[in-house]
N, C-alpha and C positions, 0 to 999 in steps of 0.2 A: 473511588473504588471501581474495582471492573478491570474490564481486556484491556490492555496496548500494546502497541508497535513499536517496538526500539530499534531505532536505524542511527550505525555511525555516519556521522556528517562531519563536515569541514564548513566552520560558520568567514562570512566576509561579507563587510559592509552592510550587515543587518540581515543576511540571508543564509539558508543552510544548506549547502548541494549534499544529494542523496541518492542512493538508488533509486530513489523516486524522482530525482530531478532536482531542482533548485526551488526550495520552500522561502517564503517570507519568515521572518520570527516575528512571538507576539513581543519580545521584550529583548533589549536589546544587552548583548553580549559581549564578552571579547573577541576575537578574530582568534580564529584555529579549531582543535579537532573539540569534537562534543559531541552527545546524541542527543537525536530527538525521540519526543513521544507522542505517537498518533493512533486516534482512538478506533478502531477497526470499520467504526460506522463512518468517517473521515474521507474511507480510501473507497473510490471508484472505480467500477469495472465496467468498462465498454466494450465492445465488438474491437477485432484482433483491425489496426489500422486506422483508429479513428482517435489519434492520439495518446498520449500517454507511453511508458514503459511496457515493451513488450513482455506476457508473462504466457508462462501455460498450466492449466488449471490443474491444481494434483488430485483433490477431493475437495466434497460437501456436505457438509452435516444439518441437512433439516432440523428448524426447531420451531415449526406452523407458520408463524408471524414473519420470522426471517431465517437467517441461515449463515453459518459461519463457511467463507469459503477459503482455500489455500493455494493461494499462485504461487508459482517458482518462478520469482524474476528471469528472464533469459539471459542479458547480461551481465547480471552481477551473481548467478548460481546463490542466488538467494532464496527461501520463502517467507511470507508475512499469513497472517490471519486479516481477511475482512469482513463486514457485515453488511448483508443484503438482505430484501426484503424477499422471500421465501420464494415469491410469483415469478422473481429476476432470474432464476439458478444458469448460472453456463454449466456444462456436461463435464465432468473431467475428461481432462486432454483438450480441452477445447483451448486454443491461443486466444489472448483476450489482451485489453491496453486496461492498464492501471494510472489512476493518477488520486 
């Protein structure tokens, strides 16, 4: 139970390319289109450059302990939900790497 991320993927050879990149699976599939599910606490946000998918930050929702944040993929005009520990926040608008 709780938050995820749904992102359509194209699975090959045990692996799933995404806006996010090319994920491992934990179990293995058939080859072609599918999504995945990732848990918000999963997905990392680093400083804009220090790898990962380029995103730019829309909003932050405090909630003490951590915080729900909302990137908008740059190149796929996508957004996801992630979860961060409260202390971490980037600013909206701030360009940030996801992985």
């Amino acid at each position: 139970l709780g938050d995820a991320v749904l992102l359509p993927a194209i699975v090959r050879d045990g692996r799933a390319r995404c806006d996010l990149g090319t994920l491992p699976l934990s179990t293995r599939i058939p080859d072609g289109p599918a999504e995945i599910m990732l848990r918000p606490e999963q997905i990392t946000i680093a400083p804009a450059g220090s790898g990962g998918v380029a995103a730019r930050v829309l909003g932050c929702t405090y909630y003490g302990k951590d915080a729900a944040i909302r990137p908008l993929l740059v190149a796929a005009d996508a957004s996801l939900t992630a979860r961060l520990p409260g202390h971490t926040l980037p600013t909206p608008g701030d360009l940030v790497a996801i992985s």
